[in-house]
C-alpha positions as CSV (number, residue, x, y, z in Angstrom):
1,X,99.3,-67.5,102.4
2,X,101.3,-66.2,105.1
3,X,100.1,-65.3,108.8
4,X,101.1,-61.7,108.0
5,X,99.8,-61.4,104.5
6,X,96.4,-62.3,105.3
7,X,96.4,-60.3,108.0
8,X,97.1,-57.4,105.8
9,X,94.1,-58.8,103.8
10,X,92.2,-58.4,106.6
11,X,93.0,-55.5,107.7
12,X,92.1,-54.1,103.7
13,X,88.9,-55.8,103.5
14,X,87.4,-54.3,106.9
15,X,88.7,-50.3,105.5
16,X,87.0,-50.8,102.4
17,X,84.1,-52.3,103.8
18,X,83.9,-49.1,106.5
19,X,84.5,-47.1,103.6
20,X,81.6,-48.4,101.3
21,X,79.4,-48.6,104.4
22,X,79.9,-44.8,104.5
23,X,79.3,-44.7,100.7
24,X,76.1,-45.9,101.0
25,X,75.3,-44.2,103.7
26,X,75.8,-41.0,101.9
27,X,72.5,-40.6,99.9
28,X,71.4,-37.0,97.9
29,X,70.3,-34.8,100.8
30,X,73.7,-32.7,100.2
31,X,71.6,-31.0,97.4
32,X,70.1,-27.6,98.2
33,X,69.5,-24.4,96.2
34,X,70.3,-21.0,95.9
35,X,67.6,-18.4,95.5
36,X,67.6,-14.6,94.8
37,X,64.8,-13.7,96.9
38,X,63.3,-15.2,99.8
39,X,60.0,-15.1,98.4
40,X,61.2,-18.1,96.5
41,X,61.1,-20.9,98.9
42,X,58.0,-22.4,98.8
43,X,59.3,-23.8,94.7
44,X,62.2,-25.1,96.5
45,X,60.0,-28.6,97.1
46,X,58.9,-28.3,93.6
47,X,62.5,-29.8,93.1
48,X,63.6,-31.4,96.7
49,X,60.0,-33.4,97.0
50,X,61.4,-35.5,100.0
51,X,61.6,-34.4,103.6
52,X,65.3,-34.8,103.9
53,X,66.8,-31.5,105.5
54,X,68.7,-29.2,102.8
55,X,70.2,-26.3,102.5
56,X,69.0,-22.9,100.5
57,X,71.2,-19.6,100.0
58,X,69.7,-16.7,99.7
59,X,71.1,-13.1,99.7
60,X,70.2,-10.4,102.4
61,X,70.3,-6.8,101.0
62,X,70.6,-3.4,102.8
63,X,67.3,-3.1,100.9
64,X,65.7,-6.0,102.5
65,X,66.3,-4.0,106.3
66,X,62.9,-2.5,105.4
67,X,61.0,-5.9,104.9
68,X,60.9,-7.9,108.3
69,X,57.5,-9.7,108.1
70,X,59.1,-10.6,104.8
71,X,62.2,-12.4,106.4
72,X,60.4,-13.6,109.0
73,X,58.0,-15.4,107.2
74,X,61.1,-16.8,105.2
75,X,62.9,-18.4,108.3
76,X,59.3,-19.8,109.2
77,X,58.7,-21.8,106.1
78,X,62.3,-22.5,105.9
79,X,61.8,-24.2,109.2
80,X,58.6,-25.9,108.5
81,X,60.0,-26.7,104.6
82,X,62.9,-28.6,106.8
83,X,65.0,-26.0,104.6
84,X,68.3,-24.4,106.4
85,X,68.8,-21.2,105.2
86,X,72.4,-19.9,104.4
87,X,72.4,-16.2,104.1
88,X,74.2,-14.1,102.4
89,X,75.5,-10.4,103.0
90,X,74.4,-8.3,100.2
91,X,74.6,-4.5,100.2
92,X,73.2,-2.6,97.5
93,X,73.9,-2.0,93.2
94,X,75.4,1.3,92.8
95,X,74.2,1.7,88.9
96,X,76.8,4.7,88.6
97,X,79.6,2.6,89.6
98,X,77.7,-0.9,87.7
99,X,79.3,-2.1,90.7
100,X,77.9,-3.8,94.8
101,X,78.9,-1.1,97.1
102,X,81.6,-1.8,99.4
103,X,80.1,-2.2,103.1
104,X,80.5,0.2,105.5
105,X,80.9,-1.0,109.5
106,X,77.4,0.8,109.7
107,X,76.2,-1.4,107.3
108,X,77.3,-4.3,108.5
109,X,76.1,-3.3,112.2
110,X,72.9,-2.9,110.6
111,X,72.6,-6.1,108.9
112,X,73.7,-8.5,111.7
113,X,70.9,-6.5,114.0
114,X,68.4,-7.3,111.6
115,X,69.2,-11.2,111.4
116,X,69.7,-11.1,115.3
117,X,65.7,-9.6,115.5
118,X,64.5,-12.6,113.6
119,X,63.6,-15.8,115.0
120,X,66.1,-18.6,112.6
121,X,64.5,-21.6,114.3
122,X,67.9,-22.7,113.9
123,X,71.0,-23.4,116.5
124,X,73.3,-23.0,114.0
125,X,72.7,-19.5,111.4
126,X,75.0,-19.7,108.5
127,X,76.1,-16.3,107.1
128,X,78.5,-15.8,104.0
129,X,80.3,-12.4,104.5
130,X,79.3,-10.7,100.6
131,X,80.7,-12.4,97.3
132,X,82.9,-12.9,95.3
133,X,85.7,-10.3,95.7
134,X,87.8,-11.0,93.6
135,X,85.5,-9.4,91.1
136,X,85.9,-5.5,91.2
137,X,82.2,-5.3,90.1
138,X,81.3,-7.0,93.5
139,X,83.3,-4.9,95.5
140,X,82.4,-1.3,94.7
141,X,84.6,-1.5,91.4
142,X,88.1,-2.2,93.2
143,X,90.2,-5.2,93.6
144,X,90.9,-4.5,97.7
145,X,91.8,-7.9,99.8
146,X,93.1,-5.5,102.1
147,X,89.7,-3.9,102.8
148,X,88.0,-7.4,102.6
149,X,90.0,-8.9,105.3
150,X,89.3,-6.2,107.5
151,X,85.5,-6.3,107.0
152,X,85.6,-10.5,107.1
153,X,87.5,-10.0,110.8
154,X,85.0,-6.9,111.7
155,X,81.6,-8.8,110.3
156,X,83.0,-12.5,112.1
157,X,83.6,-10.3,115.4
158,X,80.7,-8.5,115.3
159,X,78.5,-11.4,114.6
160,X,79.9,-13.3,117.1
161,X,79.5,-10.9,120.0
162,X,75.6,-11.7,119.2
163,X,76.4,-15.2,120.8
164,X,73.5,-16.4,118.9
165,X,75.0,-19.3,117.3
166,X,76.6,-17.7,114.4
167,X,78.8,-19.2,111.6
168,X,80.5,-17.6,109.1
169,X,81.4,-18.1,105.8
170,X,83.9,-16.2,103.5
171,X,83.0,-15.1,100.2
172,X,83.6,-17.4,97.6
173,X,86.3,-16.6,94.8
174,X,85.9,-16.6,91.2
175,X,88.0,-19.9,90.4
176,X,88.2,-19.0,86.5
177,X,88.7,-15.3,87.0
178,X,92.3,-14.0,85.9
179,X,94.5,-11.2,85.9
180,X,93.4,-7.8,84.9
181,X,92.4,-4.5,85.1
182,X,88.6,-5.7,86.9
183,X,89.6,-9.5,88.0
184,X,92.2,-11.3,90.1
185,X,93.1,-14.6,89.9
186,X,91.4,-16.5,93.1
187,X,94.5,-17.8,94.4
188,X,96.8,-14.6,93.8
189,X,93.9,-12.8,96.4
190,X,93.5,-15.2,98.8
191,X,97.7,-15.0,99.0
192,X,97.2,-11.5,99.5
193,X,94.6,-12.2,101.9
194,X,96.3,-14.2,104.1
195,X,99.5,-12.3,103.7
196,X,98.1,-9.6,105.4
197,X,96.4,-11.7,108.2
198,X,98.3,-15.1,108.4
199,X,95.4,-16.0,111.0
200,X,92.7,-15.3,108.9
201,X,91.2,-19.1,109.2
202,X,90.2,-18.0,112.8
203,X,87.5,-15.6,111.5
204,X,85.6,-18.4,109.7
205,X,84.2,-21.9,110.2
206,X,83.4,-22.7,107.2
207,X,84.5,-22.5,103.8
208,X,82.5,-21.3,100.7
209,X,83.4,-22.2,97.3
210,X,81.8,-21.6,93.8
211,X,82.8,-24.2,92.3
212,X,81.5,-24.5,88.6
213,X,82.2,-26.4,85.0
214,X,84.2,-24.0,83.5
215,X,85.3,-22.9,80.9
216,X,81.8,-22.0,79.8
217,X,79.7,-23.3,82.4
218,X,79.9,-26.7,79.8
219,X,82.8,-28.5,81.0
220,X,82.1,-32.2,81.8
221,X,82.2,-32.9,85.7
222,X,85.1,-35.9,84.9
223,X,87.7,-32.4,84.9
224,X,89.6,-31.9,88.1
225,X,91.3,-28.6,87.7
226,X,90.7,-25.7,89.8
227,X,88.2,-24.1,87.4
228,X,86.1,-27.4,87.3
229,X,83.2,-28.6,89.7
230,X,86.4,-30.4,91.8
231,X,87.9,-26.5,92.7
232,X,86.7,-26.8,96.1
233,X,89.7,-29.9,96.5
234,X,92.0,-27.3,95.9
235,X,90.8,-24.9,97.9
236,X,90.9,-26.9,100.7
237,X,94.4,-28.0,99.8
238,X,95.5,-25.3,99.9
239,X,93.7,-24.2,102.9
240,X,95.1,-26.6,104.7
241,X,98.7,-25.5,104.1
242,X,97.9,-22.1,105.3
243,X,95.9,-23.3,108.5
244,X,97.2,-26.8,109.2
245,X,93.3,-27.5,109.8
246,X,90.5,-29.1,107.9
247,X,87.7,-27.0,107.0
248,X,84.1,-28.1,105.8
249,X,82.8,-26.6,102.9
250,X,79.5,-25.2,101.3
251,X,79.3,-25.1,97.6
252,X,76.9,-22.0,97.5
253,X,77.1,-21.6,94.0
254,X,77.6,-24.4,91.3
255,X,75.6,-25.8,87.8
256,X,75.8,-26.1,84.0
257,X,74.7,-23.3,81.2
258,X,72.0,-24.8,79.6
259,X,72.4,-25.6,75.9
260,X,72.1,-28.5,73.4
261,X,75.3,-30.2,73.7
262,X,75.3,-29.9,77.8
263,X,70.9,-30.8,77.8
264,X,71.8,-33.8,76.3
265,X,74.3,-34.9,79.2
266,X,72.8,-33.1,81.7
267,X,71.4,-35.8,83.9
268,X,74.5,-38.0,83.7
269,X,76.4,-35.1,84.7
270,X,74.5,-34.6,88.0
271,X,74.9,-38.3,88.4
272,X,78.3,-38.4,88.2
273,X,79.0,-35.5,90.4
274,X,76.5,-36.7,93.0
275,X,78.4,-40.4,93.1
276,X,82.4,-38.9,92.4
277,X,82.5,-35.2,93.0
278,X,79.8,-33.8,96.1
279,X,80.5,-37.0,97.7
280,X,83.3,-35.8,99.2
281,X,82.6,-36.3,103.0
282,X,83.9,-32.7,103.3
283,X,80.9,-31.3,101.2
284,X,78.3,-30.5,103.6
285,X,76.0,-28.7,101.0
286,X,75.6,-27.5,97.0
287,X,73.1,-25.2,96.2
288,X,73.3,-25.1,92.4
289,X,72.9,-21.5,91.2
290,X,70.0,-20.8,90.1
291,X,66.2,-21.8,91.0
292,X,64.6,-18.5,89.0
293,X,66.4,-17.0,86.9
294,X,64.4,-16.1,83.8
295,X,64.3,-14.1,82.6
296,X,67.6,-12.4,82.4
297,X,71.2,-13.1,82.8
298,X,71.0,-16.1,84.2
299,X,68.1,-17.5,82.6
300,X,70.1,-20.4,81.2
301,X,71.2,-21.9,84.9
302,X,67.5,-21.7,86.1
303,X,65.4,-24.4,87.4
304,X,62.0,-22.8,86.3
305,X,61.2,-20.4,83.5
306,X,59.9,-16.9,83.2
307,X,56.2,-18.8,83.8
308,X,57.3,-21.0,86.3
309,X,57.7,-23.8,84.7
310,X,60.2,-26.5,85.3
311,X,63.7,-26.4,82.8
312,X,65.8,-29.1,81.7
313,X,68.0,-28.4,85.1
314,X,64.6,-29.5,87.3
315,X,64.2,-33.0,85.5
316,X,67.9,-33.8,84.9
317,X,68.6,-33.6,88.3
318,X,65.1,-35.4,90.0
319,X,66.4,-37.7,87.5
320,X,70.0,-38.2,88.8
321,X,68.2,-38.1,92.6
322,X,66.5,-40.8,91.7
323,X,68.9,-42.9,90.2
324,X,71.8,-42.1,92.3
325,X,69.4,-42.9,95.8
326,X,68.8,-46.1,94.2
327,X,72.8,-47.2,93.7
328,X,74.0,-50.0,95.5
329,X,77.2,-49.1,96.7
């Protein structure tokens, strides 16, 4: 063999050596969860029953201003649960409208004095600025990136000034939502967002995806379109042609509809997006939406049942855990 050629070798064998070093390295702690009330964290190590760090979202709502001992005690068993809490900017249903009100400065003043009260036991407090926009229902029934990007900019501002170690996160887009009269397509707004502020990637340091199977919440986790559990790669892509820099993201909401085709792959699907998918060294955290759920809506993404009990979701991914922690790489 040539001088050159095995140096070339070499050279090949040592990067993918460093690469499967960092492979293996990589183990399930990337897993979180996402809860609707913070009540709810102690069940979180019903599921996570290591004492790796992870990550929990949970929604703050105007309505929650009147519950501080609540919150409190929240960040204190967070801390002591080795749970980083990820909060996100709520304001309140407006059952007229069946829509989330649209925040007023007040509001968001208001919210960001209330986190700022609370001792986070954190350096670093993660806060994603509301949800899903791009949804008309979640933005008091209009389709407005104009009126977003001005309250991302005033909210990442105003939570800055704190100088309390702030991060911000914007809200995550509906990656299967299209064109009509009460959706836009994800990428059509964030054009528009960033159209209107071509330095909106200064206002954030993180980015936020909901990144699910779709269509149906049943796709298989193989898919790597934007409406699959990949869509954060193509969020970032693009991303990165409208910053020129490379953002980490938070998977804040994610996870399969439960039903009999999907139950009976279920664990092999967490597997294979633990080892292919959230591996991504750019994926700092998933918190599969939801823990509780049930009963309602979303009864068939939750991790425990209307009595508590743990679903399908619960043991396919312990399971998956388990197995994929085990790999040799």
């Amino acid at each position: 063999m040539p001088n050159y050629q095995a140096k070339i070798l070499l050279s090949l064998c040592i990067f993918f050596a460093c690469a499967l070093g960092q492979v293996q390295a990589k183990n399930s702690r990337v897993m979180g969860m996402h809860i609707l009330h913070p009540q709810e964290i102690d069940d979180v190590r019903r599921i996570y029953t290591d004492e790796e760090w992870r990550f929990v979202t949970v929604p703050l709502t105007l309505e929650d201003l009147r519950k501080p001992d609540e919150w409190q005690k929240f960040f204190d068993q967070a801390y002591t649960k080795r749970l980083t809490p990820i909060i996100r900017l709520t304001t309140k249903h407006d059952p007229i409208a069946d829509a989330w009100k649209i925040p007023s400065r007040k509001d968001i003043v208001d919210l960001t004095k209330f986190m700022s009260s609370l001792e986070w036991h954190q350096s670093e407090k993660l806060v994603i600025v509301f949800n899903e926009v791009n949804h008309a229902k979640e933005w008091g029934g209009r389709l407005d990136p104009l009126l977003y990007v001005e309250t991302l900019k005033f909210t990442s501002q105003w939570l800055r000034s704190e100088n309390l170690g702030y991060k911000i996160l914007p809200s995550a887009m509906d990656l299967a939502a299209n064109n009509s009269a009460d959706t836009r397509e994800a990428f059509s707004y964030l054009n528009s967002m960033w159209q209107i502020e071509p330095e909106l990637g200064e206002y954030f340091d993180y980015w936020n995806s909901h990144s699910y199977p779709n269509p149906e919440f049943s796709a298989s986790p193989r898919k790597v379109g934007q409406n699959s559990i990949s869509g954060f790669v193509h969020e970032l892509a693009w991303l990165k042609k409208k910053t020129n820099r490379d953002f980490e993201v938070f998977i804040t909401e994610t996870g399969w509809a439960s039903s009999y085709l999907v139950n009976y792959h279920l664990s092999e699907y967490y597997l294979y997006a633990l080892r292919y998918v959230w591996s991504d060294p750019r994926v700092k955290s998933v918190t599969p939406f939801i823990m509780k759920g049930s009963p309602g809506p979303f009864a068939s993404f939750s991790f425990f049942d209307a009595a508590g009990n743990p679903t399908v979701h619960t043991f396919a991914l312990q399971k998956a855990i388990k197995t994929f922690d085990s790999l040799t790489f």
